[in-house]
N, C-alpha and C positions, 0 to 999 in steps of 0.2 A: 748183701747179707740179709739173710731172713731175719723180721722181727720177734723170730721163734724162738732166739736162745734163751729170751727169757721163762719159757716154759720150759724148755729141753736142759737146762743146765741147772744144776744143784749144786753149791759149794758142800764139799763132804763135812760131816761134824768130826767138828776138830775141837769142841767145848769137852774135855776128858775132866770125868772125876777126879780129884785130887789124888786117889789112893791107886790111880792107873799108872798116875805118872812116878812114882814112886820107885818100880824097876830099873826104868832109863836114868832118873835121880841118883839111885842106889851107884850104877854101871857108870856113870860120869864121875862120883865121887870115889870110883873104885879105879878110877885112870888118874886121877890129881894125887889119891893116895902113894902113886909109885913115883912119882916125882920126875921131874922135867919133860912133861907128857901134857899135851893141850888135849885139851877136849874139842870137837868139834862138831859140827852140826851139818848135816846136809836141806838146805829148802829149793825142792826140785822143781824143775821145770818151768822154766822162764816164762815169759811175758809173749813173746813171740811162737817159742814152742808151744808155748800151750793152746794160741790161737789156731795153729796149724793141724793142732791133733785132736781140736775141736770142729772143725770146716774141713780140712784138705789145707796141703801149702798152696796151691795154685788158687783156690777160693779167697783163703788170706790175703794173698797179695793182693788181687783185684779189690777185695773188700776193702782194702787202705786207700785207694782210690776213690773205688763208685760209692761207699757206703760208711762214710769216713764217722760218722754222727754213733751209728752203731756199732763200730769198733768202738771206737772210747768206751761207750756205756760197757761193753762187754769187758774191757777191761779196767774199767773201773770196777766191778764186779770181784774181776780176779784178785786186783789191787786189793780188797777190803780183806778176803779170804788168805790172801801170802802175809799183808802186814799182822791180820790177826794172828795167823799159823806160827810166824818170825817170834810177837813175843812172848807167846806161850813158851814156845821150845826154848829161848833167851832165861825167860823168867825160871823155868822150871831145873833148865840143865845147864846154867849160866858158862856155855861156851867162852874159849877163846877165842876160835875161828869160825865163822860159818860160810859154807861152801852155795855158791849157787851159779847155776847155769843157764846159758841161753847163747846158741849158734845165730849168730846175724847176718854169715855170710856164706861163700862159699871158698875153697881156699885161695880163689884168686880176686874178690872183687864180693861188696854187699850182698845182699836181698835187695834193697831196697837204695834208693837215694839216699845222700845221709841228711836230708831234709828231712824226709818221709820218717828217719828213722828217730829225729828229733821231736818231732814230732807225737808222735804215739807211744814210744820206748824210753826216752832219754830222762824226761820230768818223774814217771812214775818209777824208775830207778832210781832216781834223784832222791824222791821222795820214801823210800823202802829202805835202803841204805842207809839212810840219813837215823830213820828212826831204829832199825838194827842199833847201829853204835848208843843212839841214844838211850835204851834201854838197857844195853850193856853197860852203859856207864851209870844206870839207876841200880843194877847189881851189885857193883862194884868190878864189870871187866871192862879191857880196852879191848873190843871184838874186832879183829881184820878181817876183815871182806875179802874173800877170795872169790873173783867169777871166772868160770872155765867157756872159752868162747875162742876151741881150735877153727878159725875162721879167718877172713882176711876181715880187720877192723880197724886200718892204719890212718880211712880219714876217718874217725872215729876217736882217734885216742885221749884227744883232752878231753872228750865228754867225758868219756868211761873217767876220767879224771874229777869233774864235775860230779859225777854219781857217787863219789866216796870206794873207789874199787882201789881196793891197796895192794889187791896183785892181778894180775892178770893171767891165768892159767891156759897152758894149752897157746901160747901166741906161735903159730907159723912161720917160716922164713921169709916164706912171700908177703910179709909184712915188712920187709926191709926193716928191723929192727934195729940194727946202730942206727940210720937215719931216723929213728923215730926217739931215742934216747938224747936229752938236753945237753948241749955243751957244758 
């Protein structure tokens, strides 16, 4: 991985005037109005995606390996830019659900080892999730995590449990699903 992304990438401003956010405020409070209707949020494009559609996916991969010092940084990067983005959107249109995604595999098997994938994915989900709900509960909501990851992520599943995911959307079959449901 080139040490370029630090010139080549720009986190977009996402600092909005107070009297911007006022429309989406308005349209959030105009769904709570009708009653038994969540509000919900979208914050796009995961931690993985996003690396791939910054480099290439085949670049990404490699770069988990050969260049492992500059992923992290790049996504600690990203990290600062989604937890910022999370409680703007939290704060301002205090959801019940927020929706976020990221494919990790393909439908029959990871991207990645799920070392690999503990590795650089797992902590800063950990960590993103954690603070979602925590902010939801400085509002006053109990926010559910939805992550949409139609993918095969079956040795994966207690992490994605660790990370604070209350549902899991999009899970395939080829995830042997009753076998992955507790006694």
């Amino acid at each position: 991985m080139y040490e370029e992304w630090r010139t080549t990438c720009k986190k977009p401003n996402t600092d909005f005037p107070e009297e911007q956010w006022k429309e989406a405020e308005d349209a959030a409070d105009a769904i709570r109005a009708k009653g038994g209707r969540l509000v919900g949020v979208l914050i796009a494009t995961g931690f993985f995606e996003q690396l791939h559609f910054l480099m290439g996916f085949e670049d990404t991969l490699l770069n988990l390996i050969m260049e492992p010092d500059s992923v992290h940084e790049l996504l600690d990067y990203i990290m600062e830019y989604r937890m910022f983005m999370a409680e703007e959107l939290i704060r301002h249109l205090k959801p019940n659900v927020v929706l976020s995604y990221d494919d990790w595999g393909a439908k029959d098997r990871l991207f990645m080892d799920p070392d690999t994938f503990r590795e650089f994915f797992k902590d800063r989900y950990e960590k993103l999730y954690a603070h979602i709900k925590e902010v939801g509960k400085e509002v006053g909501k109990d926010i559910v995590v939805i992550h949409h990851a139609d993918s095969h992520c079956a040795e994966i599943i207690d992490d994605m449990a660790d990370m604070h995911i209350d549902i899991w959307q999009g899970v395939l079959p080829s995830n042997d699903v009753p076998a992955l449901q507790p006694i």
